[in-house]
C-alpha positions as CSV (number, residue, x, y, z in Angstrom):
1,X,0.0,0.0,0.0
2,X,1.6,3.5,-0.9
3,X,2.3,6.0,1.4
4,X,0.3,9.5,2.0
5,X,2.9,12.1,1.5
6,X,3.3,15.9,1.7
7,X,6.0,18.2,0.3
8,X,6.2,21.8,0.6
9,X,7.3,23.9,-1.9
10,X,6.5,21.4,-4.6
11,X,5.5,23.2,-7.9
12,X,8.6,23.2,-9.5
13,X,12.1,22.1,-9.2
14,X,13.2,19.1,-6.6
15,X,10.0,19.3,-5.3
16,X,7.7,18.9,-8.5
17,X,10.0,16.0,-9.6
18,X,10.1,14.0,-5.8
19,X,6.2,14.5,-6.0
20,X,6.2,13.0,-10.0
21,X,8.4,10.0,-8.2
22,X,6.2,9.3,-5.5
23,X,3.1,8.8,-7.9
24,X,5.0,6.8,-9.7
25,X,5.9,4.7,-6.8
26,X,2.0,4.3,-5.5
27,X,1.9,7.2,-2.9
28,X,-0.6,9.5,-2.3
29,X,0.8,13.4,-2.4
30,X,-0.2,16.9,-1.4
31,X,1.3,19.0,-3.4
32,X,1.8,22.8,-2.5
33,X,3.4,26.1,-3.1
34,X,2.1,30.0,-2.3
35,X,0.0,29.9,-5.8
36,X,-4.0,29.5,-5.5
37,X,-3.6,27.1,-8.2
38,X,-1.4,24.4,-9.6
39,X,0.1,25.0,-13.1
40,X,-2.2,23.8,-16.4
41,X,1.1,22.3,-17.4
42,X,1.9,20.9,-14.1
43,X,-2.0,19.2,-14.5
44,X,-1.5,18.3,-17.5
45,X,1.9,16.6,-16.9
46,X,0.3,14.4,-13.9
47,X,-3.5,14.0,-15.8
48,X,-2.7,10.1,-15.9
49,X,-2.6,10.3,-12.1
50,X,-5.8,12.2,-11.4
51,X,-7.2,11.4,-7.5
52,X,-3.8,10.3,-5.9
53,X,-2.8,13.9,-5.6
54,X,-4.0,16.8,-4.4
55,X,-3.0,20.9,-4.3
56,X,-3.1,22.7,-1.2
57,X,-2.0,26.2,-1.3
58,X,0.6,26.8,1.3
59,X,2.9,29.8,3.2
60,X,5.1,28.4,5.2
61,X,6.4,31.4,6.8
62,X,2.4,31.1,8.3
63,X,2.3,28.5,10.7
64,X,-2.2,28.5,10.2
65,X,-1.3,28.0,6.6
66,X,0.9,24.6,7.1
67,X,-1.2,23.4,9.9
68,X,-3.9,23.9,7.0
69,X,-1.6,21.6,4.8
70,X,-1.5,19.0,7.4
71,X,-5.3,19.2,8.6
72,X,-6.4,18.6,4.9
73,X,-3.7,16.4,3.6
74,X,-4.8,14.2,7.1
75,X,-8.5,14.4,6.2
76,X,-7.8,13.5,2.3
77,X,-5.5,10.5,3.1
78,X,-6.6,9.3,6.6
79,X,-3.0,10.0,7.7
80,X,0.1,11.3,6.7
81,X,3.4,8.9,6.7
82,X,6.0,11.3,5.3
83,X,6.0,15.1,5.7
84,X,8.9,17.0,3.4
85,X,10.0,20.1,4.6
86,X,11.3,21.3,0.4
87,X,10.4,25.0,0.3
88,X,13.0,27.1,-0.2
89,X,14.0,30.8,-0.7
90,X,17.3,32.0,-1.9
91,X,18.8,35.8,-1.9
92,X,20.6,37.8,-4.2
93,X,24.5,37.0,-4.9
94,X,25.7,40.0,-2.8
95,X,27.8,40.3,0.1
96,X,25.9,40.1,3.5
97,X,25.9,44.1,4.5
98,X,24.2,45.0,0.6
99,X,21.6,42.5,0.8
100,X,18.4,44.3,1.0
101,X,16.2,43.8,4.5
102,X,13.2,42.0,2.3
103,X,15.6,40.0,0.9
104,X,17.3,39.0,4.1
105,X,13.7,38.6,6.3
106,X,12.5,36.2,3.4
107,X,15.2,33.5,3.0
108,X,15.2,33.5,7.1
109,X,11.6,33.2,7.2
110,X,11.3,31.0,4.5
111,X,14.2,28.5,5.3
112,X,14.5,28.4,8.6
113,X,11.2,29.5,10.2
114,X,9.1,27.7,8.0
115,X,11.1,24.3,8.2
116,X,11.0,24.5,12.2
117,X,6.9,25.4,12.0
118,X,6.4,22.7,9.5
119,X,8.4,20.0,11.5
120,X,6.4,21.2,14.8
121,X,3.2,20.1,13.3
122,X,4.0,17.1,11.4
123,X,5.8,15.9,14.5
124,X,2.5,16.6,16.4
125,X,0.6,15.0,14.2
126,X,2.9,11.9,13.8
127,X,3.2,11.3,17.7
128,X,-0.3,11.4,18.1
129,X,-0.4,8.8,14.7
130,X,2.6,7.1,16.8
131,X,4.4,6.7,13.6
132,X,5.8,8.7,10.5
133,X,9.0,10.2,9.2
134,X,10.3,14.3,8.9
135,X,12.6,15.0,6.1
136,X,13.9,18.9,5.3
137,X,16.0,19.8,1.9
138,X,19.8,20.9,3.0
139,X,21.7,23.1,0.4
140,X,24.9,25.2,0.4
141,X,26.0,25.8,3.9
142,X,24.8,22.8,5.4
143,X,28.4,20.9,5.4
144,X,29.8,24.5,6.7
145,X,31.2,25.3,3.8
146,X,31.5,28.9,2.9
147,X,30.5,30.6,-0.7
148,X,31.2,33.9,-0.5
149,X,28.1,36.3,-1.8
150,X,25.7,33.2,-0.3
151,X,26.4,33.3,3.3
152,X,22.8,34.5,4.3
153,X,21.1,31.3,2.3
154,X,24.5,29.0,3.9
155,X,23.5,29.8,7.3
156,X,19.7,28.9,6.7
157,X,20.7,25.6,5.8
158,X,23.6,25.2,8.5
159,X,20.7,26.2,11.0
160,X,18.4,23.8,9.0
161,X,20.7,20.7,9.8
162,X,21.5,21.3,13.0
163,X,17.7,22.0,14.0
164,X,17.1,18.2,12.1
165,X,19.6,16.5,13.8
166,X,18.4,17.8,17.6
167,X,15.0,16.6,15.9
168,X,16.1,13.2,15.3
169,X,17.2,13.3,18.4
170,X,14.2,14.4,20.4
171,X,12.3,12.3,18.3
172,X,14.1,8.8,19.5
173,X,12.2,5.8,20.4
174,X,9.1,7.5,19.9
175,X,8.0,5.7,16.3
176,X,8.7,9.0,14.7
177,X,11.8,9.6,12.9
178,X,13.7,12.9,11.2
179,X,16.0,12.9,8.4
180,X,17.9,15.0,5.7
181,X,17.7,14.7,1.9
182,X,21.4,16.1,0.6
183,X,20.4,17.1,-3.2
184,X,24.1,18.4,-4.1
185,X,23.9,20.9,-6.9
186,X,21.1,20.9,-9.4
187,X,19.8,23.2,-12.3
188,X,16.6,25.0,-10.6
189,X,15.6,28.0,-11.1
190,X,17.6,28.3,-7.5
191,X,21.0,28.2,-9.4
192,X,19.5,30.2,-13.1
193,X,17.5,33.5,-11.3
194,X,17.5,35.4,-8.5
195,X,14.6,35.5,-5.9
196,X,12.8,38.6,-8.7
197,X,12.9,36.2,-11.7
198,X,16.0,37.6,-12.8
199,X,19.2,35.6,-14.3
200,X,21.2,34.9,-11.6
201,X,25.1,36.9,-12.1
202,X,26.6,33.6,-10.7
203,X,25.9,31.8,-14.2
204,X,27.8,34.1,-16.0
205,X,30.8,33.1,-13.9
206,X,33.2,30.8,-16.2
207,X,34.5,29.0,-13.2
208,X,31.5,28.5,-11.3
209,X,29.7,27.7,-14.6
210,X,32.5,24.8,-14.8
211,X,32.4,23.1,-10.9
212,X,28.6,23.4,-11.8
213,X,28.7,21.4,-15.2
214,X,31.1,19.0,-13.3
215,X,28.8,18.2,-10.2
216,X,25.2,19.2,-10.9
217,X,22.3,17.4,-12.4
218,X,18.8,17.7,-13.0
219,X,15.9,17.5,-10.3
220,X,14.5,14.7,-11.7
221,X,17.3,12.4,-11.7
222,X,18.2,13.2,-7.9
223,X,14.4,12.3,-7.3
224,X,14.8,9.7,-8.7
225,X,17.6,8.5,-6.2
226,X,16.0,10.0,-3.2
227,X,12.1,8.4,-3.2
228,X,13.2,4.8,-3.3
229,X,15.7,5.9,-0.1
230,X,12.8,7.7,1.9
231,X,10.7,5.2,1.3
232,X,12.6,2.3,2.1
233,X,14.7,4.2,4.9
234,X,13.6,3.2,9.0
235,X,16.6,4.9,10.0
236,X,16.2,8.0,12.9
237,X,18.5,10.3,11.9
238,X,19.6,9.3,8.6
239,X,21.3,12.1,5.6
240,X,20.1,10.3,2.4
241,X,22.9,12.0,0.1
242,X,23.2,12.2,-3.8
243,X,26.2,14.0,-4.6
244,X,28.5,12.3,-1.9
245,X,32.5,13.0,-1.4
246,X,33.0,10.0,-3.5
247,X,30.8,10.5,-6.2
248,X,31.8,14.3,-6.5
249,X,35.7,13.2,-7.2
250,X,34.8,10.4,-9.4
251,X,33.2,13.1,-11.7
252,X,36.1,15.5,-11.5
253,X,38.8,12.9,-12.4
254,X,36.5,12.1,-15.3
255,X,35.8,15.8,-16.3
256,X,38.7,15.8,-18.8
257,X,36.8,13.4,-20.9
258,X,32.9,14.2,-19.6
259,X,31.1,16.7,-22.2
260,X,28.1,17.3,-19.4
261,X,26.8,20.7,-20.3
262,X,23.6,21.9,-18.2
263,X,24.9,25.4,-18.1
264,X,26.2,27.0,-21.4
């Protein structure tokens, strides 16, 4: 029998592509993003899959607007197994002191705020379910890496895996579990525009466009690594990783002779 699962932030991008992967696999899905609607082409792309998902508007810098998301996915699916903490906001490539206060509020809010209200009320609901699993999207920053120009967003997501593990940890022997999906690099409109819709100055950068076309890869082919692991995984505590050490040096000792080109 297939799961019931909810992902925020899943309109587009990692989150469009894990929910595609889940259908596939059996699950039931809410999907959600900030729109009133989902996408014709988004419809049209899952039409063959009609009554095993559902759209549910969603903030999640509003904690009433993701208890909403739980509260209906709940009542759609009689319970909810996995909860996916995926939206995500990213800031302008500046330094830290010219990023604009809007800017700075929304990638805190977004990242950080609405992955700790989002958690709360799945791990409420789960407890009271006695079973169910908490997963939340790390990015740059999360291995304490710095990237200059991208501190603000790094910090969000070095917050974001230390609130996760704590989690995981407060969660223990309880029939709940929390987890981290590790994506690596991948070509979203994340990496391609900034947070107005704009291209993003950081393609235009030869030697970032080069690490990039070494070690990214498209949404749907980390999805299609990650589902399998979430659902398989019983694991408290557990980083399901795509682009590990070992994968990421395997590609640059075979750059010489790779022609991988997702950024021109």
């Amino acid at each position: 029998m297939g799961k019931n699962v909810v992902i925020t932030g899943s309109t587009r991008g990692i989150g469009f592509a894990m929910a595609c992967e889940f259908l596939k696999a059996g699950c039931n899905v809410s999907i959600s993003g900030r729109q009133q609607t989902l996408a014709d082409d988004k419809h049209e792309i899952l039409k063959a899959l009609a009554g095993k998902y559902i759209y549910i508007p969603c903030n999640v810098q509003d904690k009433k607007s993701l208890q909403e998301l739980w509260d209906l996915s709940a009542e759609k699916w009689g319970k909810v197994d996995i909860w996916i903490n995926n939206a995500g906001q990213n800031a302008p490539y500046k330094f830290a002191w010219e990023t604009e206060e809007n800017y700075t509020y929304n990638v805190i809010q977004t990242n950080i705020t609405g992955t700790i209200f989002g958690s709360q009320i799945a791990a409420v609901g789960m407890l009271k379910q006695k079973h169910g699993a908490i997963y939340s999207m790390e990015g740059l920053g999360s291995n304490d890496m710095i990237q200059l120009k991208t501190i603000l967003y790094g910090t969000t997501k070095r917050a974001l895996t230390y609130f996760m593990n704590g989690l995981a940890k407060e969660l223990e022997g309880s029939g709940v579990i929390a987890g981290r999906l590790s994506p690596g690099m991948m070509l979203t409109d994340f990496i391609t525009k900034d947070p107005d819709g704009n291209a993003s100055e950081v393609i235009t950068q030869e030697n970032f466009k080069r690490i990039f076309n070494i070690l990214a890869d498209r949404p749907e082919t980390v999805a299609a690594f990650f589902v399998p692991q979430i659902l398989a995984n019983t694991k408290n505590g557990k980083q399901i990783a795509w682009l590990t050490k070992r994968k990421a040096l395997s590609r640059f000792l075979a750059a010489p002779f790779s022609k991988r080109k997702l950024l021109q």
